[in-house]
VEXKOL-468159 format. One line per field, with one value per residue: x, y, z of N, C-alpha, C in turn. Coordinates in Angstrom, 2 decimals. Layout:
BEGIN
n.x: [X,...]
n.y: [Y,...]
n.z: [Z,...]
ca.x: [X,...]
ca.y: [Y,...]
ca.z: [Z,...]
c.x: [X,...]
c.y: [Y,...]
c.z: [Z,...]
end
This chain:
BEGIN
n.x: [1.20,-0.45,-3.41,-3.88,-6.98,-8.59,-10.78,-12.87,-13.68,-15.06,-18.08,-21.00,-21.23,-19.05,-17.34,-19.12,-18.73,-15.99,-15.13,-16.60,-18.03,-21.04,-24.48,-24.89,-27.57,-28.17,-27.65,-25.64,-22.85,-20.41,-20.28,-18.85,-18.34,-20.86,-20.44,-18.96,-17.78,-15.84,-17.25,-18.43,-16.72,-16.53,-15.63,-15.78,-18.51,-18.96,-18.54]
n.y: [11.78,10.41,12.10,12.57,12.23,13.48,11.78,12.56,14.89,13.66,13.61,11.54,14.01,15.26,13.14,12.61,14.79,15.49,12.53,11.51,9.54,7.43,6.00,2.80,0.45,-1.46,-5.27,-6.67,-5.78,-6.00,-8.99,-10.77,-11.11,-12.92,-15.15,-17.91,-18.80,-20.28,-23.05,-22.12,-22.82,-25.06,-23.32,-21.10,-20.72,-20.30,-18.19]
n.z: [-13.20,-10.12,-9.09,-5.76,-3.13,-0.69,1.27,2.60,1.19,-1.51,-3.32,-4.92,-7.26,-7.43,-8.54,-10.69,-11.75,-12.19,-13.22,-14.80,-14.70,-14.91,-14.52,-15.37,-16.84,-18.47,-18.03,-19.27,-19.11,-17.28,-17.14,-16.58,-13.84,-13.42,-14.58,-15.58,-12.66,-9.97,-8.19,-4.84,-2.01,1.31,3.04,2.82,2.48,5.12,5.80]
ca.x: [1.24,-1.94,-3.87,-4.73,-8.35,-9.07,-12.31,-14.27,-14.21,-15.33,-19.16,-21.04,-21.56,-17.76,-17.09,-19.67,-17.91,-14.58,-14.40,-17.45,-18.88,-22.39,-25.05,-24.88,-28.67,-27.20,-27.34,-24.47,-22.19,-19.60,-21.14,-17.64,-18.91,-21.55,-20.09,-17.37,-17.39,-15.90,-17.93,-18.26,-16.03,-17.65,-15.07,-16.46,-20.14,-19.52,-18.57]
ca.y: [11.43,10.20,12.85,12.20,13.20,13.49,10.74,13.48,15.72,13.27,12.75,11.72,15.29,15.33,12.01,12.60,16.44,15.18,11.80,11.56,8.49,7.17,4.94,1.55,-0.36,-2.73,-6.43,-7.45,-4.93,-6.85,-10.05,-11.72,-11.39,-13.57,-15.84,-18.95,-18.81,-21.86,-23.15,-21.84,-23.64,-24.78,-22.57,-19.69,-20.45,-20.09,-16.60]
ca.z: [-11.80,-9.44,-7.68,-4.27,-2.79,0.95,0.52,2.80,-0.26,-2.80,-2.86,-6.14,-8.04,-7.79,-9.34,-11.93,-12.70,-12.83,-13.96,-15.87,-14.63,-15.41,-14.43,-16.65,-16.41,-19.02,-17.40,-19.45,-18.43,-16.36,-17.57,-16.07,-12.70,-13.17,-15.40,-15.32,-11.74,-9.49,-6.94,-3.43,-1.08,2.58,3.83,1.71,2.43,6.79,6.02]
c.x: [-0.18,-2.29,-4.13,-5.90,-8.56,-10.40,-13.28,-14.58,-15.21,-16.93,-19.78,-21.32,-20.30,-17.27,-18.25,-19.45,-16.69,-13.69,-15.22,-17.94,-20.25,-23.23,-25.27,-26.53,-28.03,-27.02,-26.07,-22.99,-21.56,-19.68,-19.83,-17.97,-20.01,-21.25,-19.11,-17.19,-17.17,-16.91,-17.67,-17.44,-17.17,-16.79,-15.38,-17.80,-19.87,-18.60,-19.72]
c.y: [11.42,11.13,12.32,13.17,12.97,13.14,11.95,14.40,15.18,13.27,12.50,12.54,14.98,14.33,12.02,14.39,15.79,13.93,10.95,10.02,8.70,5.95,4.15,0.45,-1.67,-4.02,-6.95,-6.53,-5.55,-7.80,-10.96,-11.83,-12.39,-14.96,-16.94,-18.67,-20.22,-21.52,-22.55,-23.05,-23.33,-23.69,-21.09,-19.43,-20.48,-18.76,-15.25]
c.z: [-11.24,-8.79,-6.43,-3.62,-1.40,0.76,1.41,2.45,-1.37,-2.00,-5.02,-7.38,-8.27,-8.58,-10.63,-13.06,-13.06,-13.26,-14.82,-16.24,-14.79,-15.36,-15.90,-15.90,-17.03,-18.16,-17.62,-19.50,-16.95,-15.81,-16.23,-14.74,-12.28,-14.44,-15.31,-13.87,-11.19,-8.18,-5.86,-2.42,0.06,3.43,3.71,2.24,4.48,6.96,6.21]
end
């Protein structure tokens, strides 16, 4: 079952004690984001 965290507990010490995240420098490290994308719509770009 999911814990739930009251977000004005969490800060990042806590997320790097208990779920043992870690900075990634790595460029290609969630390459898909910059990758195969479709174009910008004009409805997209007067946001």
């Amino acid at each position: 079952m999911a814990q739930t965290i009251q977000t004005h507990n969490i800060d990042l010490r806590y997320l790097v004690d208990n779920f043992n995240i870690q900075l990634v420098e790595d460029d290609n490290f969630f390459s898909e984001s910059r990758e195969n994308l479709p174009e910008i719509t004009e409805m997209e770009k007067n946001f």
